[in-house]
N, C-alpha and C positions, 0 to 999 in steps of 0.2 A: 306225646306226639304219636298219631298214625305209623304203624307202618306204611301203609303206602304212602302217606305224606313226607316221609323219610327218600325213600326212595325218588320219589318226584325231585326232593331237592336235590340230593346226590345229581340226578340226572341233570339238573340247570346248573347246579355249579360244576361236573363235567361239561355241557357244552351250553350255555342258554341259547343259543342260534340255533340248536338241532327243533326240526318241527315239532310241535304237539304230537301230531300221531303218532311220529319216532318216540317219543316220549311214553307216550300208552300204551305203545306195544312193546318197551322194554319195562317196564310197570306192572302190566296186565290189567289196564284197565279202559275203560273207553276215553275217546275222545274229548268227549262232552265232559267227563268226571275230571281229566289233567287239567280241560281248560278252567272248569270250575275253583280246581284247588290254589292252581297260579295266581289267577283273580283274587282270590280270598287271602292268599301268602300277602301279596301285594296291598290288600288293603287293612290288612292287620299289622304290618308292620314288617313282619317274618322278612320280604324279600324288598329289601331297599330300593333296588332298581336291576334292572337287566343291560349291564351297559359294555363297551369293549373295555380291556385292559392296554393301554397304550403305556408300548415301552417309551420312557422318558429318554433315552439315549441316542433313539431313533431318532427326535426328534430335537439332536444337538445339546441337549442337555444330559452333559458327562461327569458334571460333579454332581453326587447324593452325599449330604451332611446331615450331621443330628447338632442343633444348637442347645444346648443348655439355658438356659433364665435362671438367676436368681432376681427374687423382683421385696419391694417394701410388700409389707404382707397385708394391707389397705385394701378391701374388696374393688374401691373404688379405682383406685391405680391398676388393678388388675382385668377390671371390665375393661375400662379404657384403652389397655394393650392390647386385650384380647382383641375388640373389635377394630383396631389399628393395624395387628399383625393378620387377621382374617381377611385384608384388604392385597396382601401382599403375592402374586400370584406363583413366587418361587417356592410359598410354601404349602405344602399338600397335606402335614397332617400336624395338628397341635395338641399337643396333649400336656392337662395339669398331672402334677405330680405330689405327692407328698414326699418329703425327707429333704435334704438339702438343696435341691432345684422344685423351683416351682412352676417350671412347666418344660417342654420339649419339642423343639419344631424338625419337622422333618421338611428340608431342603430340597433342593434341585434347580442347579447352575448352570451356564454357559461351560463357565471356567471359575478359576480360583479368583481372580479379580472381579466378576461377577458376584461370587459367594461373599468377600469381605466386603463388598458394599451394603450388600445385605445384614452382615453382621453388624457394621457398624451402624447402621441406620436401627436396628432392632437394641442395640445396649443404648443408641442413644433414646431409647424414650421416657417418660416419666416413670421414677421408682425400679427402673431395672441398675441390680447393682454390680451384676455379674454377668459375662457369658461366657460357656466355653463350647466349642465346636470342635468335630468330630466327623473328618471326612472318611467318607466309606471306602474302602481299598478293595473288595468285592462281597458279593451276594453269593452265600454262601448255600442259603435258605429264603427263600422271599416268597411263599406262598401263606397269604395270610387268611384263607379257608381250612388249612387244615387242622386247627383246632376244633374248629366247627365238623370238620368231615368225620372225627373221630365222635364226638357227642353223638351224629347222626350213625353211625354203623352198630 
């Protein structure tokens, strides 16, 4: 990767709302070339989306959980949760996993009776054998660019 291509990201993931030209001139490059680069981030894949970060808390939801799945190891039981649990809009990130759990949802509740409804609707579905859950007590660290910040410097 470019240097200045490096730079440009750095710059949107510090602020993606700051203007292009603000862009270019902490860059050093023109207009025309950030706008260029952005466009091409975006259509190669590089830049997912440009969008806000909404604190979840703000907006009543106080409980953040990590559910655990242990599930039958059936590709097929497994699709079908997956696009089961993708339907469910308390949860914001699902991840498989290898070794004892085979996969992990990352939550976000009302409340705690909010969350166990959740849970129990998620262990009841086909082939899950196990859950265990994992409410968050605080955010310690939660910025999830900065592994990326350091490849890009």
């Amino acid at each position: 990767m470019k240097d200045l291509d490096k730079k440009i990201i750095l710059q949107l993931l510090e602020d993606a709302e700051q203007p292009i030209v603000d862009i270019a001139d902490k860059v050093g490059a023109s207009r025309q070339t950030v706008s260029k680069k952005i466009k091409k981030f975006k259509e190669s894949g590089l830049v997912k989306d440009l969008t806000a970060r909404l604190d979840p808390t703000e907006l009543g939801l106080d409980v953040r959980a990590y559910v655990f799945l242990q599930e039958e190891p059936q590709d097929a039981v497994r699709e079908k949760n997956e696009e089961e649990i993708n339907k469910y809009p308390q949860v914001s990130k699902f991840f498989r996993l290898f070794g004892r759990y085979s996969g992990v949802l990352e939550v976000w509740s009302r409340d705690r009776d909010d969350l166990t409804k959740l849970v129990k609707k998620v262990h009841a579905l086909e082939g899950v054998r196990k859950t265990e859950t994992f409410i968050v007590h605080s955010a310690v660290k939660d910025k999830p660019e900065d592994p990326l910040l350091d490849i890009l410097k």
